[in-house]
N, C-alpha and C positions, 0 to 999 in steps of 0.2 A: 409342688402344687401345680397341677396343668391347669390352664386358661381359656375360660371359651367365649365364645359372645354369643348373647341370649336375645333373640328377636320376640316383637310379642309382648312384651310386659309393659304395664301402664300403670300402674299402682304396684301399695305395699303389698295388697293379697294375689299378686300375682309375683310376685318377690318371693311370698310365703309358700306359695304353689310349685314351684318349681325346686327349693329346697326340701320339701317334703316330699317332692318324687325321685330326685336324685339321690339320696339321702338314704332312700330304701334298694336302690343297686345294689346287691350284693359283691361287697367289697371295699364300697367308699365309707370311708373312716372319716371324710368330712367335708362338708360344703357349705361355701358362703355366696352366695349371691348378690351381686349389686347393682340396685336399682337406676342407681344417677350412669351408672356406664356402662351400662349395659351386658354385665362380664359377668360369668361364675368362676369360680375355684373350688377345685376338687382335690381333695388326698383318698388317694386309696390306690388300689389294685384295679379296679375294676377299670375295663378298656374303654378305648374312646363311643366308639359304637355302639355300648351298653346306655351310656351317659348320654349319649347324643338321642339315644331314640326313648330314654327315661324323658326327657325334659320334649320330646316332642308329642308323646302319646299324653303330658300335662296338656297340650293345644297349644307351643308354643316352637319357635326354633331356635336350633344352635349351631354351632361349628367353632374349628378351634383355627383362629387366624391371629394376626400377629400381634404387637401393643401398638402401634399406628390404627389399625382399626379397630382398635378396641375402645378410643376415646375419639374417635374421630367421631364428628358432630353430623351423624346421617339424618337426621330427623328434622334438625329447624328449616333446611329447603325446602323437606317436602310440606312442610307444615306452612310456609309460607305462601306456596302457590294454590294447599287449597285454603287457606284465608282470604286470600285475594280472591281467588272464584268466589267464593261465599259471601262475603261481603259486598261484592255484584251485586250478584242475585238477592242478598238479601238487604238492598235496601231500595229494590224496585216492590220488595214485597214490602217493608214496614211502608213508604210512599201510598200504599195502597191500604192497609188495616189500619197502621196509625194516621196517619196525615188525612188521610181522608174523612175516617170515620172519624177522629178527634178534632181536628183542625177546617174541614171543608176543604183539602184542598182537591182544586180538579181532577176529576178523570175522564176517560175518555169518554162521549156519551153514548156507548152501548150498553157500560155498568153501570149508568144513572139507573137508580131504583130498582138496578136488579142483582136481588144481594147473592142470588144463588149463581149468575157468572161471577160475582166476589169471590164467592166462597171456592169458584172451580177452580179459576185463576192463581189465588191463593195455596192451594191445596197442591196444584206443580209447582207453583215457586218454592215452596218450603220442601217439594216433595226431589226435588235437584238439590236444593242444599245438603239433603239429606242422603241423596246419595254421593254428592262429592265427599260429605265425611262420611263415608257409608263404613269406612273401619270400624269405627264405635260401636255400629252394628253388629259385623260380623266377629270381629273379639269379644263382646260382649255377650255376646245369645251364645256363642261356642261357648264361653268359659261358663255361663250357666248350665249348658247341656253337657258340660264336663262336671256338676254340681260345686263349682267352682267361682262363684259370681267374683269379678273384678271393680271396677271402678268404671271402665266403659260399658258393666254393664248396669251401673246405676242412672249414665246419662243415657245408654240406650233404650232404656226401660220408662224415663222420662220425657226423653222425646217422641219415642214412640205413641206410649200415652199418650200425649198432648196431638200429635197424628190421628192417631187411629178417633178420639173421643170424636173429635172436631169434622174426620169423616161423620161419623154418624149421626154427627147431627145436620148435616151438608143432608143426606140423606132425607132426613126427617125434614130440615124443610122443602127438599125436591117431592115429598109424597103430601106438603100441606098440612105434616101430623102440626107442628110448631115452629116458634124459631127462636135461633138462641146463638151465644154469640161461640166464635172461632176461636182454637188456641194455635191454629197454622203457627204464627209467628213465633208462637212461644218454643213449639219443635225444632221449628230453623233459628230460631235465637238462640234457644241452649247447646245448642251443638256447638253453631260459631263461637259463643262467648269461651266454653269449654275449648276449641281450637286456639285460642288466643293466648288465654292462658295456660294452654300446651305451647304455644312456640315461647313466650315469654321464659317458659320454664324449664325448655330445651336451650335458649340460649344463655339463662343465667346459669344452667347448670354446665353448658360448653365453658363460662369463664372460670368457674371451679377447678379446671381442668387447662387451665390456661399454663400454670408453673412446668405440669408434665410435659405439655406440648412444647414448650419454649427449650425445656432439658434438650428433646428431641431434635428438636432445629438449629442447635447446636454442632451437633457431631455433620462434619464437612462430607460430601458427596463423591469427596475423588481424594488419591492422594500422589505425591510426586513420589515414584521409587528409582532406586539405580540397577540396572542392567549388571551383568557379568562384566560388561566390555566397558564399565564407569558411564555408560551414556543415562539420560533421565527423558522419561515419559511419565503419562498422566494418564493411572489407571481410575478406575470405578472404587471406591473403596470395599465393596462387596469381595473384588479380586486379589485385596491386599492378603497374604497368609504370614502366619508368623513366622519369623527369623527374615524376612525379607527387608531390604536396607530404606529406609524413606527417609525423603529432604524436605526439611520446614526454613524458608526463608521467614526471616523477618514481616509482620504484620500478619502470617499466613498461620491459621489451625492447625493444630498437631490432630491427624487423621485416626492413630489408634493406640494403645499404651505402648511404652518402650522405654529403650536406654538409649543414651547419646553413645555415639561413638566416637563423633571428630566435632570439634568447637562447643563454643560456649554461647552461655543467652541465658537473657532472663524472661521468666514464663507467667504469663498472668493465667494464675488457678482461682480465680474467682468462680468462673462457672460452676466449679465443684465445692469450694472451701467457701467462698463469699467473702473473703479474703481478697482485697484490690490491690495490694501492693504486690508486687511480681516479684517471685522466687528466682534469686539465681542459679542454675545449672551448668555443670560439666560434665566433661565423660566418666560414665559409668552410673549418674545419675536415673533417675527414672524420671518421664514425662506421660502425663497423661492425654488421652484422648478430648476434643472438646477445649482445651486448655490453649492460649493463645500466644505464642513467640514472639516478643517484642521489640528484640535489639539484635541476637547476632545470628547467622547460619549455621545450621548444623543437619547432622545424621544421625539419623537412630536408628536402629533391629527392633523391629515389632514382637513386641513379647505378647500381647493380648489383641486378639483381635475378635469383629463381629459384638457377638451377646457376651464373651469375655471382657469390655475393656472396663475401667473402671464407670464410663458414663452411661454404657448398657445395664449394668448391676446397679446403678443408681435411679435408674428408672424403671427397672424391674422390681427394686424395694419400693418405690411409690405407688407402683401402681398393683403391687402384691396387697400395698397397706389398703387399698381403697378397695380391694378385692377382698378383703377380711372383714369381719363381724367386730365391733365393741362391744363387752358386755353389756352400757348402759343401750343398747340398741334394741336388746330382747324382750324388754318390756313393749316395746311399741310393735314390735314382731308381734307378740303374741296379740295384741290388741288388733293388729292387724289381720291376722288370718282370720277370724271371726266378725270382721269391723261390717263387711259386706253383708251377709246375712241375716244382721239383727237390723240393720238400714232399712232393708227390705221389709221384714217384718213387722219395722216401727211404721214403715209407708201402709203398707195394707193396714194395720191399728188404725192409724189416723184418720185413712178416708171412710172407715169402717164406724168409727164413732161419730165423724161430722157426720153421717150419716143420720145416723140412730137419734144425734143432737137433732136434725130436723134441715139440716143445708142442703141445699141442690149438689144433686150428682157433680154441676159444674164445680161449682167452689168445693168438695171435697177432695175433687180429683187433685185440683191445683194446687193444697195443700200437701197431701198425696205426693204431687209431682214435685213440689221445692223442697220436700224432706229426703226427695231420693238424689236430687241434681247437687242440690248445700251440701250433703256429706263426702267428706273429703277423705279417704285411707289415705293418697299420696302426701298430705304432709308429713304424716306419721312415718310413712315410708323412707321419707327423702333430708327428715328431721338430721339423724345422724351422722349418713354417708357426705353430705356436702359439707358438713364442717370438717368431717375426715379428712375427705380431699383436700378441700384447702388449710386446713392445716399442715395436712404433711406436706403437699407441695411448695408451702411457705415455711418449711423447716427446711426442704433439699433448695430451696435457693439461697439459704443459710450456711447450706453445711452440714447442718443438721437430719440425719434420716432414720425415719421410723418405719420397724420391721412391718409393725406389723397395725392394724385400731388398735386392739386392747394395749399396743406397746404405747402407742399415743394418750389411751386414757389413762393406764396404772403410772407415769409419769408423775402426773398431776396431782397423782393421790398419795406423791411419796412425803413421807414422816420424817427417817431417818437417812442419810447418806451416808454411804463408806466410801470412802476414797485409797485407792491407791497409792503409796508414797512416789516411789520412784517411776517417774515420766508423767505422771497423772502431776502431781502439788508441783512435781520437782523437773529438772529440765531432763532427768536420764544420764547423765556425764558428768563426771567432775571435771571443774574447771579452776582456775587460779583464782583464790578470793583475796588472798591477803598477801603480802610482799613485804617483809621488814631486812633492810640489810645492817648488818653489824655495825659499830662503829669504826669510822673511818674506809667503811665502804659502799662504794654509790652504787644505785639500783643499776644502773646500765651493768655495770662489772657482774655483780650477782645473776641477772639477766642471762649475759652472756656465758658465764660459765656453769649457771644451771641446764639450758640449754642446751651446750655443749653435750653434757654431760647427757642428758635425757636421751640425747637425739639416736645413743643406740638401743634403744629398752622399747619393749612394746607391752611393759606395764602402763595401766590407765591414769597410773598420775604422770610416766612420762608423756605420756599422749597429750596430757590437759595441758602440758608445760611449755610441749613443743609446736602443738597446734594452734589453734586462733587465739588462745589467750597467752601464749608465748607475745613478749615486746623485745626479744632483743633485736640488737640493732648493730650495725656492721657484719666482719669479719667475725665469726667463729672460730675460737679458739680450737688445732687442730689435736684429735681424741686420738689418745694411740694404749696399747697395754688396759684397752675396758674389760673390765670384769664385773659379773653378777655376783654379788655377796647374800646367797639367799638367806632371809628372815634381816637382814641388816640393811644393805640397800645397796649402791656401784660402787666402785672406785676404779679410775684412769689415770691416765696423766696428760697434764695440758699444759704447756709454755715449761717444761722442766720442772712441772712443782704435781704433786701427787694431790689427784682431784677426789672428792669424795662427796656423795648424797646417802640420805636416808633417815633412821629414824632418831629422835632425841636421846635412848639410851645408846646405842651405838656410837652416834657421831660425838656426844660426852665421850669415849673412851680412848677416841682418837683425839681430841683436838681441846681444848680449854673453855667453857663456856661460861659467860656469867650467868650470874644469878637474875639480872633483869631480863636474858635471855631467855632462861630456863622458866621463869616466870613467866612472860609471854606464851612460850611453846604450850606449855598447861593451859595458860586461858582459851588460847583457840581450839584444845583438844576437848575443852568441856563445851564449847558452843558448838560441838561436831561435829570438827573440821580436822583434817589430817597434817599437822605440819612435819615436812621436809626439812631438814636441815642441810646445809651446803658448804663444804669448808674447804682450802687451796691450800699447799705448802704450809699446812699445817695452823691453819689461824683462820678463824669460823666467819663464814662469808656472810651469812645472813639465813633467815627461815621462810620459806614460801607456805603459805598453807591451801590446802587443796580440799571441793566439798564439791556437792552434786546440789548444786543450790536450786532455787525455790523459782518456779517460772513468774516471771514480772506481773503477771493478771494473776495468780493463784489465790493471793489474799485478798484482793478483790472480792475476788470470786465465792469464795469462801462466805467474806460478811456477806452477801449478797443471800447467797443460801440460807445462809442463820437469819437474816432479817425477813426472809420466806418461813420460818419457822421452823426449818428444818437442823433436827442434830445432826452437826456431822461428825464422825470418827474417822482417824484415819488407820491403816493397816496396813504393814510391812513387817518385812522379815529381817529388818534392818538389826541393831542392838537398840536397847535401852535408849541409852544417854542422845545417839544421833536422831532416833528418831520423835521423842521430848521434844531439842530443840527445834527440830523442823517444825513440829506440828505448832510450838509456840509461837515462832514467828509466823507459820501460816495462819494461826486463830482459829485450829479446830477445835471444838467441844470435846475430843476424847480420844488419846493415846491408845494404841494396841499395839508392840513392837514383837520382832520374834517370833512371827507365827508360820507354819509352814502353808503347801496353797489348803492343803485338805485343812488346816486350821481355818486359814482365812474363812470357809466356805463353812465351819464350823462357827465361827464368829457370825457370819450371817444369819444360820440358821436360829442363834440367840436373838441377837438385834430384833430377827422376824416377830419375837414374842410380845415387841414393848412397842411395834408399829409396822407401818407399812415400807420396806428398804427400797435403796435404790443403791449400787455398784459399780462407781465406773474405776476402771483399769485399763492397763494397755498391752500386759504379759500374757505369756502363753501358761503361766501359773496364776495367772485371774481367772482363767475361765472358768476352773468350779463354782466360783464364788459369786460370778457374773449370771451363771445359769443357775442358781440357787435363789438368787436375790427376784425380789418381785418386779425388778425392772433391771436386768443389765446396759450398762451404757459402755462401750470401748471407746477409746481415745484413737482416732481414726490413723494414726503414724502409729498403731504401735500392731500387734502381732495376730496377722490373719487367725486363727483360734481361739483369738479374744474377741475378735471382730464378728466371728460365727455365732459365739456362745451369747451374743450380747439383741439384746432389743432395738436398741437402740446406739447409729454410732456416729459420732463426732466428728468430720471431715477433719474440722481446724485442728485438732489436739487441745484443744483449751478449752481449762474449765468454765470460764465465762459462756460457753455454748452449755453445757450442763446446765446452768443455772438458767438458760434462756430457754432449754427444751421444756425446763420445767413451768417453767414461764409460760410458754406458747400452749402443753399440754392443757394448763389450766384454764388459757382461754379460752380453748378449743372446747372444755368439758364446759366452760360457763354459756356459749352458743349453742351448745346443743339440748343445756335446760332449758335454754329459751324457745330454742323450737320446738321441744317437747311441748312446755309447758302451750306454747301461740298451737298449737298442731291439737292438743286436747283443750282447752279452752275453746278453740273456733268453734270446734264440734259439740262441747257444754253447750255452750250459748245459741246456737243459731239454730241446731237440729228442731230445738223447743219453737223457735221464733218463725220457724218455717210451718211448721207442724200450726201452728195458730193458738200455741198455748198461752202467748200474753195477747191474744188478739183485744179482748177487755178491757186490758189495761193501759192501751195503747191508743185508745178511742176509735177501736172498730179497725185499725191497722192491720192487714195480713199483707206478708210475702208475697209479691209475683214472682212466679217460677224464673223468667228471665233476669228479677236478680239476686236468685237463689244460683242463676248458674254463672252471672258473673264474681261474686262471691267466693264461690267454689275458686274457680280461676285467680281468682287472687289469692290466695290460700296458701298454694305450693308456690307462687311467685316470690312471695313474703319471702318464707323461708329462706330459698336461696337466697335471698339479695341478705339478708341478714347473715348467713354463713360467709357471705363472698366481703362483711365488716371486717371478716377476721383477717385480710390485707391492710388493715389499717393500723395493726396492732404491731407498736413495737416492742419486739422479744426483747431485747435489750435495754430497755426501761425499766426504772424500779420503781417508777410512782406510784404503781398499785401493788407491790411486793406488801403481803401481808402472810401470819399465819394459816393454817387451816383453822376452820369453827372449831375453839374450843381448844385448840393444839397448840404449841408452843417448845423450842427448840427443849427449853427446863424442864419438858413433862417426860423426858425420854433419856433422863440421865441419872435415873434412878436404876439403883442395884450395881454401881457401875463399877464396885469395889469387887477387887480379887476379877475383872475381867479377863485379864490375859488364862490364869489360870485355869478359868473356868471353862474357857472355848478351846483348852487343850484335848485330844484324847487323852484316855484314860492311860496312863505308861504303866509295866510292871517294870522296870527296868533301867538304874543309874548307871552311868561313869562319868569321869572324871579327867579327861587328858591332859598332861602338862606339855605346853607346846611352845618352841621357841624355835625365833625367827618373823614369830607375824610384828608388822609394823604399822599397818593402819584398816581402814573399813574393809579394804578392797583385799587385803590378804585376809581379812573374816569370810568374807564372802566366798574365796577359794577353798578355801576347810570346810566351811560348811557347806559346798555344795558337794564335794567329792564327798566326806561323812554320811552325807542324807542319800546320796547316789548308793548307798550298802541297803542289802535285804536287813531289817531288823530294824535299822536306826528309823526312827518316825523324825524325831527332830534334833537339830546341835545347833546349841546356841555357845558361838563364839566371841571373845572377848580378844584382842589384842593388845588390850592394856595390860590384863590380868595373866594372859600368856595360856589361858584355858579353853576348852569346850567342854560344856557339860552335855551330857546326849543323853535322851531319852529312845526308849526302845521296849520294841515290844516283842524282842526275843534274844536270844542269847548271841552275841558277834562274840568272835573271839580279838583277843587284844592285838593279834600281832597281825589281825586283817585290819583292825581300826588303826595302827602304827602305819601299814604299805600304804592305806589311803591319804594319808598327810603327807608319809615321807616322797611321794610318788610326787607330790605336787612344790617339792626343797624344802621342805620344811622340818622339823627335826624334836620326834617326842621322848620327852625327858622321862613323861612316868604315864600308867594308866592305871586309875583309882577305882575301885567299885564302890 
């Protein structure tokens, strides 16, 4: 999407005006235009120069500059010096029209009783006000003479009026025809009042815009780099390139993204995650830009730099969001491009019937004139985009970032959820959950000679064993004679005695196991966990068990969702039985195990029938399912191509932000009925009350124009300051967690029998492999992924208890390609069954 800034617009139908000329460029496939920031976005083909001169022959200007002045706040200055002029001037003139002729207060004695120096006098003072705002004028009468009336040109057409009438009768009493009274003031009043509530509404709408600026002022100015010759200088950050070495001491900004190369530190990524407790880091790690070094020195190679780093692309999604259209916004679009024209029409009706009723020319006009000044397009205009902004800018000081508006509206409107198992519910790693050692043998011993043992394997349960959740302690028993026993598990020797790990029926064949042990081993392979067995010199040491367990907020997070009304299901390609119990202990509403991504994304496309979905994942086989789903969410740690395909994505990786985006969405959507609703209501109500249709009812009460124009001004003030509540709102709160109208987590868990089977493709084609050597999830995973890796096989759902893979396919493999693919990875098949 390229980016421009649009000079010139003062309302919704000049919003409307410029979408509808760019729009017909031959080429652009799409544009959005936004009012509060003055920016368009264009997709298409069509060149800069096509686009630039579309939106100028509308009567207005563009250019494409950068996102600093794309929300940089040009307007409330100049709006303030001419309120200040005007409010001079204009209140040497109310001293004189009001104060005088209401009040008696003194003037000088050359206008004692002469009303026609009043009325000259008068006539320049209003007639300077009016051209210090003399903009109003000339965008107004232009965008009329473009057949395009805007909003400046409903106060220009009212102040003029109230001008021009007030001449003529200046006139009329200079020739003695009659006399009658002045609307000077009312011309220079409506303008000022209208400037007023322009700058009120250039600067609430500057703090809408307040989150993106502060992202901004984040990223540091300069950074320290090293020389060839190890010396350090302090370049411009514009001159940093990547692969170039830069130093962050302690308390100082990290300048652009990278990797540490020497020392360690821990880094506060709040800025980006909203995350306060600081990460700790070593070499090889990645740091971000924006992100703050707190404790130790270090050096890092600049991997991203400029519009690359992570806190460029963070504020290029906010302000792409607030550069985008929400569907619920097109309603007020459409009312808007027309809003100006039938204003107009109802003013000329009005003064046209007071007429005919029998009113003087004066009182019809002024009627006339407060039905054109009260009508407001800008709230309707500005209804959506300010809750936009701040919403999304109050999700990216979260963590939280939305692509796109509609990403921020269809959030809100989600029904159903699917989740991800692994890294999404789960942490992504096994790690050691359970430790039981034998009789007569202590944890530190089992410890250390599981350890041992692991520490030459770069399987992932040795990994889980020997890494952070490894406890042994001392001296390591020294490993000599290790061997890989594929499908079974190691054996070495340590301290003279013949070492062995792996799985329960193997290490039963070496070694003597009780029945209480062997009983254990079973109970934790039915709650989905992998146990290890470990046995020395021939007498069973004890069983460790191993699982990719459940991240600490996940269940949380979960009920949190269900108490929003939302069903969740979860989805993996896991087995059966492991992924049951996850999802039990996580408390989702509905299992789907086994499924491939094109299932996953098959499963979506059901779900979509019984409501509105939402997807979040973290793999690079989420993505179809993410761009399927009516709202993708990625888990911000997990795989650029998930993070592409997704809507919306999650800095922190945790679900508790899911559940807060969906939170905030619905704020966001509940601010912007409200401004709809205050933005067409104004305009119900007051268009009538200006026009003098309860003038009867009201005992002879009509409207003065000036404060039909203070009114106005307040109007779009409202608005923003109401969007700019939604700072108050904590995403993180569940006090107002309620269903949708009508919805309920129970209304979406119908049909749900025979699910998995039903989100399958359709297979012509079984087998059956008998396979030996697999011993736990992680050697399923291996089979099945090399299996699925063949032309033909669509799916293989592996079992290592069972010692099988059943495959499905949707074409002919032969058996002795489905045998090289297992045996290729040690494994060893016994039979292949059609």
């Amino acid at each position: 999407m390229q980016q421009y800034n649009v000079s010139g617009m003062s309302c919704a139908a000049c919003q409307a005006r410029v979408e509808k000329a760019v729009s017909q460029v031959p080429g652009v496939t799409g544009c959005a235009v936004s009012l509060l920031t003055g920016s368009m976005g264009v997709e298409g083909t069509a060149s800069e120069s096509d686009i630039i001169r579309a939106v100028e022959n509308a009567g207005y200007g563009a250019s494409t500059k950068g996102q600093v002045t794309a929300i940089e706040d040009r307007e409330t200055p100049k709006l303030r010096k001419r309120l200040i002029a005007s409010v001079c001037v204009l209140l040497i003139l109310m001293y004189g029209s009001m104060g005088h002729m209401m009040w008696g207060w003194p003037l000088p004695a050359f206008f004692e009783g002469n009303h026609i120096a009043v009325g000259i006098a008068q006539m320049i003072l209003a007639a300077i006000i009016m051209l210090i705002n003399g903009k109003f004028f000339t965008s107004g009468f232009k965008s009329l003479l473009h057949l395009a009336p805007n909003m400046d040109t409903l106060v220009a057409m009212g102040s003029m009026t109230s001008f021009v009438w007030s001449v003529v009768v200046l006139f009329q009493m200079t020739a003695g025809q009659q006399t009658g009274d002045f609307y000077f003031e009312s011309a220079a009043m409506i303008v000022t009042l209208i400037t007023i509530g322009k700058m009120l509404e250039a600067m609430s709408k500057g703090r809408t815009t307040d989150a993106l600026k502060a992202l901004m002022d984040l990223a540091p100015q300069t950074a320290v780099i090293e020389g060839p010759d190890g010396s350090e200088r302090v370049i411009p950050i514009d001159e940093l390139k990547t692969g170039d070495i830069f130093i962050v001491r302690p308390g100082d900004s990290i300048p652009v993204d990278g990797v540490i190369i020497e020392g360690t530190t821990a880094v506060n990524e709040s800025a980006l995650t909203g995350e306060s407790i600081p990460v700790d880091k070593g070499i090889g790690d990645r740091v971000s830009a924006a992100t703050v070094n707190t404790s130790g020195y270090i050096k890092a190679k600049a991997t991203r730099v400029g519009e690359d780093t992570t806190l460029a692309q963070i504020i290029q999604m906010v302000s792409d969001a607030a550069a985008t259209k929400a569907p619920i916004a097109k309603i007020a679009d459409k009312v808007s491009g027309v809003f100006v024209p039938i204003v107009i029409a109802i003013a000329a009706c009005v003064i046209l019937i007071w007429l005919l009723m029998g009113a003087d020319a004066g009182y019809a006009l002024a009627r006339g004139i407060s039905v054109l000044v009260i009508s407001c397009p800008c709230a309707l205009g500005l209804a959506t985009p300010v809750a936009i902004m701040v919403g999304s800018g109050m999700g990216a000081r979260n963590g939280i970032l939305f692509k796109t508006a509609a990403s921020l509206e269809s959030a809100g409107r989600t029904e159903i959820i699917a989740l991800d198992k692994t890294g999404t519910i789960t942490e992504g790693r096994p790690v050691v959950t359970d430790v039981l050692p034998a009789k007569g043998v202590s944890e530190e011993e089992l410890w250390n000679y599981a350890a041992a043992l692991e520490s030459r394997s770069e399987h992932p349960i040795a990994k889980a064993i020997t890494g952070a959740g490894g406890r042994a302690e001392g001296q390591l028993p020294e490993i000599t004679n290790f061997r890989a026993l594929p499908g079974n598990g190691l054996a070495a020797e340590a301290d003279g005695k013949e070492l062995l790990g792996g799985s329960l029926s193997f290490i039963n064949t070496q070694v003597e196991i009780s029945e209480d042990m062997t009983a254990k081993a079973g109970q934790l392979a039915e709650q989905g966990k992998t146990p290890v067995l470990f046995a020395a010199g021939g007498r069973l040491l004890g069983i460790m068990a191993v699982a990719d367990t459940i991240k600490e907020d996940s269940p949380k997070a979960i009920e949190q969702l269900k108490r929003m009304g939302i069903h969740v299901v979860m989805l993996t390609g896991d087995n059966e039985r492991t992924a049951r119990q996850i999802g039990s202990e996580a408390g989702v509403d509905e299992v789907i195990a086994g499924v491939l991504p094109q299932g996953k994304e098959s499963v979506i496309r059901k779900l979509a029938k019984r409501g509105k979905v939402a997807m979040v994942g973290d793999g690079i086989n989420d993505a179809p399912a993410l761009t399927r789903a009516d709202t993708g969410i990625a888990i911000g740690a997990g795989a650029d191509v998930a993070i592409d395909a997704a809507d919306v994505v999650l800095m922190n990786s945790s679900l508790m932000d899911a559940a807060a985006a969906i939170r905030l969405s619905r704020a966001t959507l509940r601010n912007i009925h409200e401004n709809l609703f205050w933005a067409f209501i104004y305009n119900i109500l007051l268009i009538p009350l200006a026009a003098g249709a309860y003038v009867h009812l009201m005992g002879g009460w009509s409207m003065n124009p000036m404060l039909g124009a203070a009114a106005m001004s307040l109007s779009s003030f409202c608005v923003c300051m109401n969007a700019l509540r939604l700072n108050l709102v904590d995403i993180y709160s569940t006090n107002r967690d309620k269903p949708l109208r009508g919805k309920g987590a129970a209304s979406y868990s119908e049909d749900n029998e025979n699910t998995e089977e039903n989100t399958k493709e359709e297979k012509t084609m079984k087998k059956t492999m008998n396979i030996e050597g697999m011993m736990c999830v992680h050697c399923e995973a291996t089979v099945k992924k090399a299996l699925e890796a063949l032309d033909g096989v669509d799916e293989a759902v592996v079992s290592h208890e069972a010692g099988t893979a059943v495959l499905e396919m949707s074409g002919e493999v032969a058996d002795d390609v489905l045998t090289k693919a297992v045996e290729d990875k040690d494994y060893k098949v016994l039979s292949v069954e059609s």
